[in-house]
C-alpha positions as CSV (number, residue, x, y, z in Angstrom):
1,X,0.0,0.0,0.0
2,X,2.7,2.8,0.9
3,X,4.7,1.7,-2.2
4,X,1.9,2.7,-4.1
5,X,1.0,5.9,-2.2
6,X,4.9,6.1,-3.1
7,X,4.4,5.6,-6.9
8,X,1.5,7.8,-7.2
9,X,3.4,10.9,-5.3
10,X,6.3,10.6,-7.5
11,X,4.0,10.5,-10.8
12,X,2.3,13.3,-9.5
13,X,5.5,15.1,-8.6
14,X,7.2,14.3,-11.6
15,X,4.1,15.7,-13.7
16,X,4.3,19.0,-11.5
17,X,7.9,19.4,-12.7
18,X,6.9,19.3,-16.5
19,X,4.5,22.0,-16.3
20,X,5.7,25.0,-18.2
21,X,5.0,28.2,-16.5
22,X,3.5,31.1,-19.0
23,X,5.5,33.5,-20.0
24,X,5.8,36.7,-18.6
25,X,7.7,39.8,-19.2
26,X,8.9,42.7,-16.9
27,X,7.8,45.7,-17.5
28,X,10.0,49.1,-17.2
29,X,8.7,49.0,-13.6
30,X,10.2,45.8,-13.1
31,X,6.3,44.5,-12.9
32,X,5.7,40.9,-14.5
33,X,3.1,40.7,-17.3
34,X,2.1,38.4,-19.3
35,X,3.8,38.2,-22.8
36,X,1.8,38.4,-26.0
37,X,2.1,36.8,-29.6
38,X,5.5,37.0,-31.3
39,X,5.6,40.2,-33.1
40,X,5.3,40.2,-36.9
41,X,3.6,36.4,-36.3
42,X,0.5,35.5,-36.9
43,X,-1.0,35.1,-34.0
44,X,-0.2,39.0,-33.2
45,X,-1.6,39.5,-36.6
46,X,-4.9,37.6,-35.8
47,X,-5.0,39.3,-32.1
48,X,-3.9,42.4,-32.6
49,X,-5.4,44.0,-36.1
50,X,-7.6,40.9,-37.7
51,X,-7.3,38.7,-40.3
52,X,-10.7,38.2,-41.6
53,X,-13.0,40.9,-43.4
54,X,-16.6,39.6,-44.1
55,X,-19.1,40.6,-47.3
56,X,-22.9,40.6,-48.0
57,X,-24.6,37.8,-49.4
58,X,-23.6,37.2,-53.5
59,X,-21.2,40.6,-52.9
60,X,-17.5,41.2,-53.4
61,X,-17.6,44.4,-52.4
62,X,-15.6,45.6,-49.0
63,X,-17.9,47.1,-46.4
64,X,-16.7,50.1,-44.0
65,X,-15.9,47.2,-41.5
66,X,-13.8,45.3,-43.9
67,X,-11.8,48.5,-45.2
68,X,-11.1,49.6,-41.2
69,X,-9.8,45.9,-40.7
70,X,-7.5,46.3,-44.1
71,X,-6.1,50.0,-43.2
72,X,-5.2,48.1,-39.9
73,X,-3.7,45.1,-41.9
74,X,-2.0,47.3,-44.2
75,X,-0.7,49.5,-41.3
76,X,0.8,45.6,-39.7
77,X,2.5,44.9,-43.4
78,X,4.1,48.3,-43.5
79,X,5.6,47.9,-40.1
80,X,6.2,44.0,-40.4
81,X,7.9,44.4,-43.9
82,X,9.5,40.9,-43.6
83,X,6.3,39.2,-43.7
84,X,4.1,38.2,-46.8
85,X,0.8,37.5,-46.8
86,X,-2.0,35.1,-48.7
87,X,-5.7,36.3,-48.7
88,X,-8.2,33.4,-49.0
89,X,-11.7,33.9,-50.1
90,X,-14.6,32.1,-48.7
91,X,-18.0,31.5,-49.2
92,X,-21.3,30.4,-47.0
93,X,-22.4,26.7,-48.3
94,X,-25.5,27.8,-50.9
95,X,-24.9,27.7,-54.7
96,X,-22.5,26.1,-56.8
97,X,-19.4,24.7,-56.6
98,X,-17.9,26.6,-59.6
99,X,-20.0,29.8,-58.6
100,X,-18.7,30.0,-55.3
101,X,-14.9,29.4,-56.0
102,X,-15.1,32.6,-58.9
103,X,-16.7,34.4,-55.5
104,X,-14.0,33.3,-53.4
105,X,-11.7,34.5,-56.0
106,X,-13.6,38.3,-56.4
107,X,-13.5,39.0,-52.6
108,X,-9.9,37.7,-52.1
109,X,-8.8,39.8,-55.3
110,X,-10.9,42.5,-53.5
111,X,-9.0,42.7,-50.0
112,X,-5.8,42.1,-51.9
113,X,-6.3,45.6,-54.9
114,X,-7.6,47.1,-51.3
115,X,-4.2,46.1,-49.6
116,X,-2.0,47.1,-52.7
117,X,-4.2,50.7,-53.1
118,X,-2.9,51.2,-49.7
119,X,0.7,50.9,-50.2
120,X,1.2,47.3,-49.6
121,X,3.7,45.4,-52.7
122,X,1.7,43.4,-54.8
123,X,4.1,41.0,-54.8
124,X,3.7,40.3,-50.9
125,X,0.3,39.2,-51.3
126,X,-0.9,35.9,-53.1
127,X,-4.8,35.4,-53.1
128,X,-6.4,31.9,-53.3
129,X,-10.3,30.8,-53.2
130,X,-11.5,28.0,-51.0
131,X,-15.3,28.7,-52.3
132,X,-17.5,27.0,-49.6
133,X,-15.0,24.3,-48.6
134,X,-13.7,25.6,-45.7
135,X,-16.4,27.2,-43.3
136,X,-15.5,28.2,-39.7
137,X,-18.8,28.2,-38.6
138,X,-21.3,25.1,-39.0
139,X,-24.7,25.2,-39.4
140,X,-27.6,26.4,-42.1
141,X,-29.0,29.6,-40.9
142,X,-27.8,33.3,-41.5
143,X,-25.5,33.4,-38.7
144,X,-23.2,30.6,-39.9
145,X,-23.8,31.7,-43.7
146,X,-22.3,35.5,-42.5
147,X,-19.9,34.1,-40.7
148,X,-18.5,32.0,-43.5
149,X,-18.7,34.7,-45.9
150,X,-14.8,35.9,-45.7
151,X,-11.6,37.2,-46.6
152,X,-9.0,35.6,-44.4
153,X,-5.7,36.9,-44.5
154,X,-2.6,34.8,-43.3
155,X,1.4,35.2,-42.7
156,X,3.1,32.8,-45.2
């Protein structure tokens, strides 16, 4: 019985040992704070300005939203010069297969001309449609279809 009070402590001890602390930082003050995404990655791309503009049903068009979320993308790129970029188009699951990919195509083409009309080298930014086959949100109702309707925008 106590070697296996014995066995279960060290496991547990053992397991305590592998945890990884999170990361912190120290701030001018010599305060600890918790570290955010990697500049320039990703992740501070997706947390910090957005990565996905959305568009009206059967439109290509960029919304006020969606030109506030490139202005801020394009504003990243500038800063992040390092980085390139590939815009995917998406679209909710009604229609065709063919009509949804040349949809894809228009509102990834769109965020991209926006991109390059704000500064942003063309030849930083590849475009690529996924038409309907990639959704983020399930489900058939207008929430999931507006959700689905994208422009996603990820560091390559």
């Amino acid at each position: 019985m106590n070697l296996k009070m014995l066995g279960a402590f060290a496991a547990v001890a053992l397991l305590a040992a592998c945890a990884t602390p999170p990361v912190t930082a120290t701030s001018g003050a010599g305060t600890a704070v918790a570290a955010g995404p990697a500049p320039g990655s990703e992740q501070d791309l997706v947390k910090n300005v957005g990565n996905r503009v959305f568009f009206a049903f059967n439109k290509s068009a960029l919304k006020p939203d969606a030109k506030a979320t490139l202005d801020r993308q394009a504003a990243w790129l500038e800063k992040y010069t390092q980085d390139n970029v590939q815009v995917a188009g998406n679209c909710d699951d009604r229609g065709t297969e063919e009509y949804n990919i040349a949809l894809g195509w228009r509102r990834a083409n769109a965020a991209r001309d926006y991109l390059v009309a704000k500064g942003v080298a063309a030849n930083r930014i590849t475009t690529i449609s996924y038409g309907k086959d990639r959704p983020i949100a399930l489900g058939d109702n207008e929430k999931a279809w507006a959700q689905n309707r994208n422009a996603t925008t990820s560091v390559r």
